[in-house]
Backbone as JSON, one array per atom type, in Angstrom:
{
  "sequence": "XXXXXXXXXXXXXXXXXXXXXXXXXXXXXXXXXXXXXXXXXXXXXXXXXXXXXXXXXXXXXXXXXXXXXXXXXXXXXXXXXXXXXXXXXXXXXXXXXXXXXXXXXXXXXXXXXXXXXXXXXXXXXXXXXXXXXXXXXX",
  "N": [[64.55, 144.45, 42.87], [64.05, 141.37, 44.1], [66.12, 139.88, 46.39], [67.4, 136.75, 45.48], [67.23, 137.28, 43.09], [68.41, 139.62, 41.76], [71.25, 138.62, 43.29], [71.34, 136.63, 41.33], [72.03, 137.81, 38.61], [73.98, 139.24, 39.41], [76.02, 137.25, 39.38], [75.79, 136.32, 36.97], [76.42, 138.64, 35.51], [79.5, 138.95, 36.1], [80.62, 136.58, 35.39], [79.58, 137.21, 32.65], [81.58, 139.66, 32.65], [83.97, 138.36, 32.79], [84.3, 136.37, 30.46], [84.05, 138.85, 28.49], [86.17, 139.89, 28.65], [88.38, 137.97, 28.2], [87.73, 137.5, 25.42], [88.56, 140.0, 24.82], [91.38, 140.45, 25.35], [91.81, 138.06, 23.44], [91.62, 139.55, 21.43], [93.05, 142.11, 21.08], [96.25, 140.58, 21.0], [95.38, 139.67, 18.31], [93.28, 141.18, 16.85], [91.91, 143.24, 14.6], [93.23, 145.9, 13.67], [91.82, 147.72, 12.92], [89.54, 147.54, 13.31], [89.41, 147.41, 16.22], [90.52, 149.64, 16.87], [93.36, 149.53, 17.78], [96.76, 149.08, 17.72], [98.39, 146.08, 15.97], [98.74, 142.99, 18.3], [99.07, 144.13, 20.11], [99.15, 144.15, 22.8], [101.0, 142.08, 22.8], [103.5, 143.21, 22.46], [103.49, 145.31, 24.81], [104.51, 143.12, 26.82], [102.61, 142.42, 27.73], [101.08, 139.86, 30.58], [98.49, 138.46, 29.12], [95.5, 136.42, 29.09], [95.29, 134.5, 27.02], [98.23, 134.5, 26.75], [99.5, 133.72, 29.03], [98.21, 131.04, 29.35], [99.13, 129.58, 27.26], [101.77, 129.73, 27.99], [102.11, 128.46, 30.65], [101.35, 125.83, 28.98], [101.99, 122.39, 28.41], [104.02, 122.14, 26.73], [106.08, 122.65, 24.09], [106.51, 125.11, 22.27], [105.75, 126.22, 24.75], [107.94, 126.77, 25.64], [109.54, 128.13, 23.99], [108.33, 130.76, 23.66], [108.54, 131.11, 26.24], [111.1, 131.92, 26.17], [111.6, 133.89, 24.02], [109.68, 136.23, 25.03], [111.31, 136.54, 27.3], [113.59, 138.05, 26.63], [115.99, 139.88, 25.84], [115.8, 143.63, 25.63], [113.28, 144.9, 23.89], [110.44, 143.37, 21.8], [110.63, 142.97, 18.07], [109.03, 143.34, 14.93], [109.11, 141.48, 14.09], [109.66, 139.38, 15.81], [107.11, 139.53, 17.07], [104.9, 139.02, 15.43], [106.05, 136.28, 15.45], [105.82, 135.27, 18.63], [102.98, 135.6, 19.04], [102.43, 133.91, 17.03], [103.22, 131.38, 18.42], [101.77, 131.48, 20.7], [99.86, 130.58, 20.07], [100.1, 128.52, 18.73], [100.64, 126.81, 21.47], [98.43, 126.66, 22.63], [97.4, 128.82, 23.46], [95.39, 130.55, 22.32], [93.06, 129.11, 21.89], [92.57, 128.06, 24.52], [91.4, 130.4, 25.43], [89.71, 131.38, 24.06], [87.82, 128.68, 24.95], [87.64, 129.63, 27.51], [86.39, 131.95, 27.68], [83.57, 130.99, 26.37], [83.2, 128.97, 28.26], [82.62, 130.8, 30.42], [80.55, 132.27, 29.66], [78.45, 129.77, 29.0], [77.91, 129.53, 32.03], [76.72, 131.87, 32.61], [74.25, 132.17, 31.27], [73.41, 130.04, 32.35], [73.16, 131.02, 35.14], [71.03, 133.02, 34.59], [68.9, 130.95, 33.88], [68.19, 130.36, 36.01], [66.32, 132.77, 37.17], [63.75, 134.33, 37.3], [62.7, 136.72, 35.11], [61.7, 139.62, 33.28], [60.28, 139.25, 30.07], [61.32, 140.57, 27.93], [63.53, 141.53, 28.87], [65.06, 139.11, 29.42], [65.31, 138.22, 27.04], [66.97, 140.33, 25.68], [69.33, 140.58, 27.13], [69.86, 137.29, 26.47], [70.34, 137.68, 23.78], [72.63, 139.38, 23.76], [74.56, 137.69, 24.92], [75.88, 135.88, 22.83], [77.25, 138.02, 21.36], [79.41, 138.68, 22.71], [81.27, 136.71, 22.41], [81.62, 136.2, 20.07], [82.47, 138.67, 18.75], [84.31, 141.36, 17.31], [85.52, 144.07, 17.76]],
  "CA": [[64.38, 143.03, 42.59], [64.08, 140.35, 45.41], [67.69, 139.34, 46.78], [67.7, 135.93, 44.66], [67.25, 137.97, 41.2], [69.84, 140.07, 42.12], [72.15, 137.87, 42.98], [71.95, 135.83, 40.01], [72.02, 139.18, 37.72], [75.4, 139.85, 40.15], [76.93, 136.13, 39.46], [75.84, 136.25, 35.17], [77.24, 139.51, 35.26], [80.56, 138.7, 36.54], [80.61, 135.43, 34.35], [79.89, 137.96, 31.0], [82.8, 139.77, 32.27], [85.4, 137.49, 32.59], [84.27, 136.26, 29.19], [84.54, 139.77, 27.76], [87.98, 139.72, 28.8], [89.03, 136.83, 27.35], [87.79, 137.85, 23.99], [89.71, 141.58, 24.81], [92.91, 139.49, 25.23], [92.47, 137.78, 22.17], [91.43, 141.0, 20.34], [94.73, 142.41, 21.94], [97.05, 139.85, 19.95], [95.09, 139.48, 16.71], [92.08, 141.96, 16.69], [91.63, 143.77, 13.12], [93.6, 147.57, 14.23], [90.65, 148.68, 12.27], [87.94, 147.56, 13.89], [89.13, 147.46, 17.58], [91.22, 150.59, 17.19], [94.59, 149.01, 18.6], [97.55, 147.84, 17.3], [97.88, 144.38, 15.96], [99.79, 142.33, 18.64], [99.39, 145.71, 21.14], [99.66, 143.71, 24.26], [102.46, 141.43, 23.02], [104.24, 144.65, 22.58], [103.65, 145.71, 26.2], [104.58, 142.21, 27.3], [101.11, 142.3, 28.96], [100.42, 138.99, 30.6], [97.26, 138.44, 29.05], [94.73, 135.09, 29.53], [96.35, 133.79, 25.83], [99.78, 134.26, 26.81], [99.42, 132.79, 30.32], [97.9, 130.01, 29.08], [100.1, 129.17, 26.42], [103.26, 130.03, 28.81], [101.87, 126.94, 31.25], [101.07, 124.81, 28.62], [103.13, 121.65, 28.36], [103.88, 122.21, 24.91], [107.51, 122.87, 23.35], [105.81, 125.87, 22.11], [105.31, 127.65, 25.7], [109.18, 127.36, 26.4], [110.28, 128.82, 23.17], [107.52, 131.27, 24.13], [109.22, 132.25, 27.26], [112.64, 132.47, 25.97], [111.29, 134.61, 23.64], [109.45, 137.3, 25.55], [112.05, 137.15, 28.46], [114.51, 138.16, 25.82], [116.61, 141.66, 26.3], [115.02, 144.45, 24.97], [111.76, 144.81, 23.42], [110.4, 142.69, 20.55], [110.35, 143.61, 16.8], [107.56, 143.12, 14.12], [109.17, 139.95, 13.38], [108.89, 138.62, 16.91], [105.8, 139.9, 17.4], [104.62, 137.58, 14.91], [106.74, 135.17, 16.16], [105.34, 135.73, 19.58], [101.91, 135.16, 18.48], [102.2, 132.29, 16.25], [103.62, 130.79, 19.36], [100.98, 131.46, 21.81], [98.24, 130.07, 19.16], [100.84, 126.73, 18.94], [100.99, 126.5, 22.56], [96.85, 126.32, 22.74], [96.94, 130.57, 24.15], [94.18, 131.19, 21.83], [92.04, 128.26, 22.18], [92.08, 128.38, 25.66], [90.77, 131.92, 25.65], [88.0, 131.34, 23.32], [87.08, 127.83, 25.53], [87.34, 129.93, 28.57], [85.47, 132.53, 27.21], [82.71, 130.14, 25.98], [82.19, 128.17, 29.86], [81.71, 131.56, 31.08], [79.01, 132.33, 28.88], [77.29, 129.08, 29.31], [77.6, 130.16, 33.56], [76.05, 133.47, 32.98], [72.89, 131.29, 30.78], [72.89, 129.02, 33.68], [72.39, 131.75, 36.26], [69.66, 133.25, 33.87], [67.99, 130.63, 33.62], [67.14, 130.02, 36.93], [65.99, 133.31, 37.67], [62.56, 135.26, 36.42], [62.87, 138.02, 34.68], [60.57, 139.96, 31.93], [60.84, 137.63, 28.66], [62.12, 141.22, 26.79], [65.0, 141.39, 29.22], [65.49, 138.21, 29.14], [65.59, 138.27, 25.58], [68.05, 141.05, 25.35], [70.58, 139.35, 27.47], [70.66, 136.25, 25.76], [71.03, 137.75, 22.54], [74.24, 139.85, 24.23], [75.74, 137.11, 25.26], [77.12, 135.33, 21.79], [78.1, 138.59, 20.8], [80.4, 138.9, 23.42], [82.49, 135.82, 22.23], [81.87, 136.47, 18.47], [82.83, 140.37, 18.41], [85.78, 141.43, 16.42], [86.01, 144.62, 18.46]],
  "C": [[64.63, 142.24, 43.88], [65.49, 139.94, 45.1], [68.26, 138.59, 45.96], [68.07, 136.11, 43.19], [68.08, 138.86, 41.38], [71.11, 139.31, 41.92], [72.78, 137.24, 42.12], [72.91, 136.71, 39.18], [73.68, 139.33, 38.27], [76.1, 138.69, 39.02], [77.07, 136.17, 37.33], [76.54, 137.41, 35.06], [78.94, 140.06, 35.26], [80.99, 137.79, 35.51], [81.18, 136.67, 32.61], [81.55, 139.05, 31.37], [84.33, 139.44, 32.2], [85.5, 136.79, 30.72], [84.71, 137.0, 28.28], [85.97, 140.03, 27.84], [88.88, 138.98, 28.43], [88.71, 136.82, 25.86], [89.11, 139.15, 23.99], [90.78, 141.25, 24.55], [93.08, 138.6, 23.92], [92.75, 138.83, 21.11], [92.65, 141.7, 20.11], [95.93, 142.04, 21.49], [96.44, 139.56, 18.6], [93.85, 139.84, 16.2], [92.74, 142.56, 15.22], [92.22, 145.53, 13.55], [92.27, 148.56, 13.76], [89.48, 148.79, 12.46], [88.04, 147.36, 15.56], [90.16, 148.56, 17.62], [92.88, 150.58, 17.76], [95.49, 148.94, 17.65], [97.74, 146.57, 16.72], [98.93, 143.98, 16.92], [100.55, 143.57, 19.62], [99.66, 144.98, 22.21], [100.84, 142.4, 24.83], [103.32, 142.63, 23.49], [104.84, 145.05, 23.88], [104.47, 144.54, 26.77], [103.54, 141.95, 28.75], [100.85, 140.85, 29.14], [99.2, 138.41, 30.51], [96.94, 136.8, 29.16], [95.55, 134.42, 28.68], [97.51, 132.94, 26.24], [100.34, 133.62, 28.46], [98.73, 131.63, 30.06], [98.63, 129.03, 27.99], [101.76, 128.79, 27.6], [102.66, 128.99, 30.18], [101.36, 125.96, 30.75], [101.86, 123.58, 28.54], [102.94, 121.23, 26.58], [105.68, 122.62, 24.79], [107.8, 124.31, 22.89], [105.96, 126.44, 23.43], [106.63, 128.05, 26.17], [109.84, 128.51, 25.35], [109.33, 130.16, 23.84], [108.33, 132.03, 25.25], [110.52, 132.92, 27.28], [112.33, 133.45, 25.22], [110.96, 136.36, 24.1], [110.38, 137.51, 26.72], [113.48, 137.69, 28.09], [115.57, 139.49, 26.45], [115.76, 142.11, 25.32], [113.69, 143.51, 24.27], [111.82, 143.98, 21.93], [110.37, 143.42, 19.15], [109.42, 142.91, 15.87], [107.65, 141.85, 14.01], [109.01, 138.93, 14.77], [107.92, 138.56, 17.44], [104.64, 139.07, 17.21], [104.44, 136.49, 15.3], [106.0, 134.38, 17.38], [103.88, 134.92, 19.39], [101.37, 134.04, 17.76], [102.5, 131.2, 17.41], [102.92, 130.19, 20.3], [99.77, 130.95, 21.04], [99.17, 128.2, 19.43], [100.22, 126.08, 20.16], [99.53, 126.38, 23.12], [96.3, 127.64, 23.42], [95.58, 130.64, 23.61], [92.82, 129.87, 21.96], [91.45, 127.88, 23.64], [91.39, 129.21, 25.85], [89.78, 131.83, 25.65], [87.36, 129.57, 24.72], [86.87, 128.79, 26.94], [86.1, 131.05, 28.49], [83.95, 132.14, 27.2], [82.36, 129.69, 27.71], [81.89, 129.26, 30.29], [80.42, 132.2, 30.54], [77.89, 131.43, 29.16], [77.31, 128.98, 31.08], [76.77, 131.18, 33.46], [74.72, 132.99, 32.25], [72.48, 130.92, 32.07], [72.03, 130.08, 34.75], [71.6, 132.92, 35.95], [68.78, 132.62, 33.81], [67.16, 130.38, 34.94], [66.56, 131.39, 38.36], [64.29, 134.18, 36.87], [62.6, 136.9, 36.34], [61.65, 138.35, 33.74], [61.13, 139.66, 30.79], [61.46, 138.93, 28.0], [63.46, 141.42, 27.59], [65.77, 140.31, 29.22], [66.21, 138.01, 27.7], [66.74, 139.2, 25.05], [69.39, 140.77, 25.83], [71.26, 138.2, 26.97], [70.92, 136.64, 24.44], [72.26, 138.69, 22.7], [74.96, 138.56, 24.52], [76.85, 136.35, 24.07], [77.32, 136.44, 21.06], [79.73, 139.09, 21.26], [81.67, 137.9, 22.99], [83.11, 136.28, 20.63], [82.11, 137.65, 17.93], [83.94, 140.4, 18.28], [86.21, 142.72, 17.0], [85.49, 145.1, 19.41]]
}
């Protein structure tokens, strides 16, 4: 492909996966164990700083301090903070950030589709990947 169609293909491709990652991270705290194979609330667990919980944990919310007192606790959490944990990082706007961040990189990786030429069935198969990437449960 000429340099320019490349490139794009590079820059949308990058875009879809920062997106996919920001679904993963929600999936991660409140995916279905049954349909993404995990845990529920597997990467609270870890105390994985995921997109959510970094976004919640600099929100100016009331919510992101309990939040940090929380996970910077002693020892590891239990089912009930886990919860806890989680209900926290949804308060504190973790999960709505995700999904909005999610979402602008999607409409980036459109953008730098649209202004490249491709064959209308690849085209076509791309854009119908891309809202599954936000709207997939695992």
């Amino acid at each position: 492909a000429p340099a320019p169609t490349a490139d794009a293909l590079d820059r949308a491709g990058r875009h879809l996966g920062v997106a996919f990652q920001a679904v993963d991270d929600l999936l991660g705290i409140w995916g279905d164990p049954q349909i993404t194979g995990k845990p529920v609330h597997s990467d609270l667990r870890r105390l994985k700083k995921t997109f959510p919980v970094l976004a919640a944990l600099t929100a100016d919310h009331p919510a992101a301090r309990r939040l940090e007192t929380l996970l910077t606790g002693a020892g590891p959490l239990d089912e009930a903070g886990l919860r806890r944990a989680a209900e926290l990082v949804d308060e504190a706007g973790g999960r709505r950030a995700a999904v909005t961040e999610a979402r602008e990189h999607l409409r980036a990786a459109r953008a730098c589709l649209d202004g490249v030429e491709l064959h209308e069935g690849a085209r076509g198969d791309l854009l119908t990947l891309i809202p599954f990437l936000v709207d997939r449960t695992g």
